[in-house]
C-alpha positions as a Markdown table, in Angstrom:
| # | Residue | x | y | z |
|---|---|---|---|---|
| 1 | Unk | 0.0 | 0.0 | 0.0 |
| 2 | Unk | 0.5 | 3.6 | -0.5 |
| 3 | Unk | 1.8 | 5.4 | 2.4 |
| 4 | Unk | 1.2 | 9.5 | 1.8 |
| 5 | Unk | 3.0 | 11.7 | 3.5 |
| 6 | Unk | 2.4 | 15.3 | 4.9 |
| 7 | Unk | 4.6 | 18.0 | 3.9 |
| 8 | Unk | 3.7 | 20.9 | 4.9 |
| 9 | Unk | 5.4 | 24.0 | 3.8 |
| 10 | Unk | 5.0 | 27.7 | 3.2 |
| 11 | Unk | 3.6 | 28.7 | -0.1 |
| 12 | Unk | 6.3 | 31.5 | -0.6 |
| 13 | Unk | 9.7 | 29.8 | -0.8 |
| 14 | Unk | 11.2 | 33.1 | 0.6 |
| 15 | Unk | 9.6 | 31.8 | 4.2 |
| 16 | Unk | 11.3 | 28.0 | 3.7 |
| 17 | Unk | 14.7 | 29.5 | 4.8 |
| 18 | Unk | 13.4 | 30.7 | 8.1 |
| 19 | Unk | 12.8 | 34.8 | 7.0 |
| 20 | Unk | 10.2 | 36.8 | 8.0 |
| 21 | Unk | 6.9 | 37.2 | 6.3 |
| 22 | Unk | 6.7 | 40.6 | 4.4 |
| 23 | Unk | 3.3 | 42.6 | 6.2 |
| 24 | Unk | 0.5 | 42.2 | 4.5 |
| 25 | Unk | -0.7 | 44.6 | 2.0 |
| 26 | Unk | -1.4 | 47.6 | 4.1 |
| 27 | Unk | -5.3 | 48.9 | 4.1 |
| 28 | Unk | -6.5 | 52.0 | 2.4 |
| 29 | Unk | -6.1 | 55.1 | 4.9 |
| 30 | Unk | -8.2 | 56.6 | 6.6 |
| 31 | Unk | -8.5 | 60.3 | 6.6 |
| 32 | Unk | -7.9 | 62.1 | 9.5 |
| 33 | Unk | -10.8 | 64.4 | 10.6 |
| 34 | Unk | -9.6 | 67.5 | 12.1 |
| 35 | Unk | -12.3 | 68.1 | 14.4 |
| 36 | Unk | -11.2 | 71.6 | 15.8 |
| 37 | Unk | -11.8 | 73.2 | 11.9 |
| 38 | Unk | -15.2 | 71.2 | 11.4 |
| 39 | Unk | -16.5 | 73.0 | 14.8 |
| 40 | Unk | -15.0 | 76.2 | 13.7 |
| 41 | Unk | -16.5 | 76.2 | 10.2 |
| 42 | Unk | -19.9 | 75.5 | 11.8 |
| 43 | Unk | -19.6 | 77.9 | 14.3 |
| 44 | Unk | -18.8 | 80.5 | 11.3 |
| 45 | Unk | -22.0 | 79.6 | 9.1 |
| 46 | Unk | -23.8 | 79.6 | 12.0 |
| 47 | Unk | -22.9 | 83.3 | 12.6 |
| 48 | Unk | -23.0 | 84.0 | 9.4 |
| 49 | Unk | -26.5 | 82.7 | 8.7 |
| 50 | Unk | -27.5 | 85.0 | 11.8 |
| 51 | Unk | -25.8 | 87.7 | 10.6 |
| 52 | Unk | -28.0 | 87.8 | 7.4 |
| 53 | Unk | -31.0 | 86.9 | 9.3 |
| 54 | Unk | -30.3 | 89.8 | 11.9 |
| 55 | Unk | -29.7 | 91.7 | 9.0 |
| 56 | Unk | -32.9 | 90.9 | 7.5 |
| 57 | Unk | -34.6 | 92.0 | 10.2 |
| 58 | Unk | -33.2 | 94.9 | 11.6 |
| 59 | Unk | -31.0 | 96.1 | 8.8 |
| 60 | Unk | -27.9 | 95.9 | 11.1 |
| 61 | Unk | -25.2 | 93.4 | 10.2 |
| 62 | Unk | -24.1 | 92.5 | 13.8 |
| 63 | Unk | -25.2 | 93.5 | 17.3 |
| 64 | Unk | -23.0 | 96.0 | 18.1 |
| 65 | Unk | -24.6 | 98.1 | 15.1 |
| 66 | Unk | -27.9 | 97.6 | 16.4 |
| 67 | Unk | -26.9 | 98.2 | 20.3 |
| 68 | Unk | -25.7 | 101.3 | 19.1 |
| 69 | Unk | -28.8 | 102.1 | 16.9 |
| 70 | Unk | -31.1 | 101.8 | 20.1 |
| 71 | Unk | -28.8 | 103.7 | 22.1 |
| 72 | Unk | -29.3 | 106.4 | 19.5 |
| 73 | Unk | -33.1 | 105.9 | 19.4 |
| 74 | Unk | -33.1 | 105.8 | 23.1 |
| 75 | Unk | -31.5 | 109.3 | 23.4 |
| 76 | Unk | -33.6 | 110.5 | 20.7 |
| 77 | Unk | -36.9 | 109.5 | 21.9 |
| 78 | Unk | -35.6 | 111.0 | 25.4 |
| 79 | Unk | -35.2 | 114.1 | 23.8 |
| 80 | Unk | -38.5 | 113.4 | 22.3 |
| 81 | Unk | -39.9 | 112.9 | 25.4 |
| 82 | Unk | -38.4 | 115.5 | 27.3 |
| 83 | Unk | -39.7 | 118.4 | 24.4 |
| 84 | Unk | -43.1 | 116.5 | 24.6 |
| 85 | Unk | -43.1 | 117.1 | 28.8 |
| 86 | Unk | -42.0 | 120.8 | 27.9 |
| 87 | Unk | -44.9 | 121.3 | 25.7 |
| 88 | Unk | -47.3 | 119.8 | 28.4 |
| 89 | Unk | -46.3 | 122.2 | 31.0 |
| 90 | Unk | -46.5 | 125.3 | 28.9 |
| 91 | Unk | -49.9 | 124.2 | 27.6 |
| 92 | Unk | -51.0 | 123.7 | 31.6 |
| 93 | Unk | -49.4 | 127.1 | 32.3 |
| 94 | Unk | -51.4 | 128.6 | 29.6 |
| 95 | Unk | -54.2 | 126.5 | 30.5 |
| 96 | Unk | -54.1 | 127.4 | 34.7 |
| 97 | Unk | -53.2 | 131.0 | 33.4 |
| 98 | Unk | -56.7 | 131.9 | 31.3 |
| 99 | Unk | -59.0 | 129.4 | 33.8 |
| 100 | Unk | -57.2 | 132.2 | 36.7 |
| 101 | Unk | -57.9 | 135.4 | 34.1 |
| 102 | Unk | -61.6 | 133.8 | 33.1 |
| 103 | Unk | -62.6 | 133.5 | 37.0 |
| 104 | Unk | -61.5 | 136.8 | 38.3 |
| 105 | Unk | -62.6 | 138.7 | 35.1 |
| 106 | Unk | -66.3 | 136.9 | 35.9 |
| 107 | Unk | -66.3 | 137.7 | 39.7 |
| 108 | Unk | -65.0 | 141.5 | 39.0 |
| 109 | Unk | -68.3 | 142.8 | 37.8 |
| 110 | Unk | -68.7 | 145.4 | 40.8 |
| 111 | Unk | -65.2 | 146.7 | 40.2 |
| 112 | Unk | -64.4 | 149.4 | 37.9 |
| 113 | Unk | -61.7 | 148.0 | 36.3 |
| 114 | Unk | -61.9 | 144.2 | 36.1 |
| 115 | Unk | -58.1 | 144.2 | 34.6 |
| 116 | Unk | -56.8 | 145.6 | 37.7 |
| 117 | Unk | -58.4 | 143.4 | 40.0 |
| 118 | Unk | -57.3 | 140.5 | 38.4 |
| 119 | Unk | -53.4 | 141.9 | 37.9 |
| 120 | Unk | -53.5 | 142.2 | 42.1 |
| 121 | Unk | -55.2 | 138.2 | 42.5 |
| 122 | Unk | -53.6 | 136.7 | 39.8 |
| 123 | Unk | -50.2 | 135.8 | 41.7 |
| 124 | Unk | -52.7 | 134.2 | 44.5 |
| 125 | Unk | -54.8 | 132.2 | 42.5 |
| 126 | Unk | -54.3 | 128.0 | 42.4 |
| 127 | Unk | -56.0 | 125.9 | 39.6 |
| 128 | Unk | -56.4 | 122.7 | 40.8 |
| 129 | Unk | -57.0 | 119.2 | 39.1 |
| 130 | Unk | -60.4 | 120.1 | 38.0 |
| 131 | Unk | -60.2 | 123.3 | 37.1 |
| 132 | Unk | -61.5 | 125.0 | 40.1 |
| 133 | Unk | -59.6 | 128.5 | 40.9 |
| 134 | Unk | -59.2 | 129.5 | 44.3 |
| 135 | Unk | -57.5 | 132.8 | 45.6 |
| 136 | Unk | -55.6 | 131.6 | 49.5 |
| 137 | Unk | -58.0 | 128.8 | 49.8 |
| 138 | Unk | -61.0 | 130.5 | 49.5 |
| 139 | Unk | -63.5 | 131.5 | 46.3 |
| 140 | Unk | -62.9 | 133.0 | 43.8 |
| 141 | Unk | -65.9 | 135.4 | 44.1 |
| 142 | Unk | -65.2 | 136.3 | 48.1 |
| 143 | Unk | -61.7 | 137.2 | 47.6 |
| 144 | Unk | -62.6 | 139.3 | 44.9 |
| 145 | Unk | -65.2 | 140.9 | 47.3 |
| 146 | Unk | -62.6 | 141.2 | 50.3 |
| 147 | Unk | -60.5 | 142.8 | 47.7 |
| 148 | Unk | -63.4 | 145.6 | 46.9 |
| 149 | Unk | -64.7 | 145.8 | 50.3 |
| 150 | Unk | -60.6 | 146.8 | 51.3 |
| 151 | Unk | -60.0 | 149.3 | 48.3 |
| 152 | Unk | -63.6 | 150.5 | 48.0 |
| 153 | Unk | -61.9 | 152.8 | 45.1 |
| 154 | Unk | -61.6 | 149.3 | 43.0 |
| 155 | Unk | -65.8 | 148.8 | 43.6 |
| 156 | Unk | -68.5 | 150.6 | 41.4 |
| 157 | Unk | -70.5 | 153.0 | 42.9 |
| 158 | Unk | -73.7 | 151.9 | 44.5 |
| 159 | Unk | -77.1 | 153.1 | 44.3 |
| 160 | Unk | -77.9 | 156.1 | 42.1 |
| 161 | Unk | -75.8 | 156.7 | 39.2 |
| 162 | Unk | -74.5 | 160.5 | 40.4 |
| 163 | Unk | -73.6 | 163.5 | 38.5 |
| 164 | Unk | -70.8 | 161.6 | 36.3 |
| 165 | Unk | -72.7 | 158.4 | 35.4 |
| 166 | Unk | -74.3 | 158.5 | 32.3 |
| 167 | Unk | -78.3 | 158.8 | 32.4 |
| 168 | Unk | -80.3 | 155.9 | 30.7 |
| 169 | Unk | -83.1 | 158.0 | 28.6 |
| 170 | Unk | -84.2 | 155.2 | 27.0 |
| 171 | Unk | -85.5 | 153.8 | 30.5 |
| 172 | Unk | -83.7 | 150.6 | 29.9 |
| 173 | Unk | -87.0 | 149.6 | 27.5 |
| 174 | Unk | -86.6 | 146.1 | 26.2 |
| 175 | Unk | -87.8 | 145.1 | 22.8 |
| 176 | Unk | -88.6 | 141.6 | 21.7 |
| 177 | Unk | -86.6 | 140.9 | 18.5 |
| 178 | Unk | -90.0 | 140.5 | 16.4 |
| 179 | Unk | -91.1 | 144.2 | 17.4 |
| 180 | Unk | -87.7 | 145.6 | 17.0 |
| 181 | Unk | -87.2 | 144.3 | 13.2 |
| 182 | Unk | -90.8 | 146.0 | 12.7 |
| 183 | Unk | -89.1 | 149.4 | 13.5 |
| 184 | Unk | -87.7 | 151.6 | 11.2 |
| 185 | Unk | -83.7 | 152.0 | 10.9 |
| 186 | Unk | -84.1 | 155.2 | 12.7 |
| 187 | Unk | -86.6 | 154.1 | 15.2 |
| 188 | Unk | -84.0 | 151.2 | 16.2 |
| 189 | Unk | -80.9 | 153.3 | 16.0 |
| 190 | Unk | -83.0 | 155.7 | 18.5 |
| 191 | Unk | -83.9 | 152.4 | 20.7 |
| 192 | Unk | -80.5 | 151.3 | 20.7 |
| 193 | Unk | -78.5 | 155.1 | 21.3 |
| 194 | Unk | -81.0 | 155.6 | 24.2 |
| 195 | Unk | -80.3 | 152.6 | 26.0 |
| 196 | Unk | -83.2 | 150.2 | 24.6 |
| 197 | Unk | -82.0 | 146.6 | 24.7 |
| 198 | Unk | -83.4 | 143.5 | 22.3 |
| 199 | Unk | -84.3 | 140.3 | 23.8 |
């Protein structure tokens, strides 16, 4: 019979004389990621897709623009606000002003000259929220009085009208407005020059 022997050997006859295997064929590289640029180049599109987006929406390209847009609207609509708080004081001043001149012109009837009463109570008078003048806490009306009963040469004569008062010839006759239109332009211009009234 056959005997078969085993041989077993090395394919490459180079490795029969006891040498070293060559390496194996080395695999295809691998890139190497740089991980620090891929974060940066993120980060940069991200700022740049905010910039545009800012941009969009404000017209400012980054914040600093736009901080220092508002600080220049802030200080502009302070200035704004500060002419705007002007005007509202002169307009109460002018406002607190007539309301004083209207009252005392009102309550100076009895005096002779209702302009000079109200130049010596003017500086007294207080307007308050609602419009109400007072002259030292009191009325309008009783200071004016006080004022005529202490300078009784501020008050209109009482009683008859005297030697210098003018005389009323007409009588004070009132004429409905009906019967004075059926009067003739002399007849009225009489009513009216002698002191006639129309009501």
């Amino acid at each position: 019979m056959f005997r078969v022997k085993h041989r077993f050997c090395n394919a490459d006859p180079a490795q029969a004389g006891g040498a070293t295997p060559p390496a194996a064929p080395a695999a295809p590289a691998t890139p190497v990621i740089d991980v620090q640029t891929q974060i940066n180049q993120a980060l940069a599109a991200q700022q740049a897709e905010f910039a545009a987006q800012l941009e969009k929406a404000t017209g400012h390209k980054d914040i600093g623009a736009l901080t220092e847009a508002q600080l220049k609207a802030q200080g502009k609509l302070q200035e704004l606000a500060d002419a705007k708080a002007a005007e509202a004081t002169s307009y109460k001043s002018k406002f607190e002003q007539a309301a004083i001149g209207n009252a005392l012109l009102s309550a100076s009837v009895d005096a002779v000259d209702a302009a000079t009463v109200k130049d010596l109570l003017a500086g007294k008078a207080k307007v308050d929220e609602h419009g109400v003048v007072t002259i030292d806490g009191k009325p309008v009306a009783d200071a004016v009085a006080q004022l005529l009963k202490d300078k009784p040469f501020l008050a209109k004569a009482q009683g008859d009208n005297g030697s210098g008062a003018p005389q009323n010839t007409g009588g004070g006759k009132a004429l409905t407005r009906s019967a004075f239109e059926q009067l003739s332009p002399i007849e009225r211009s009489t009513h009216i020059n002698t002191g006639g009234t129309v009501i």
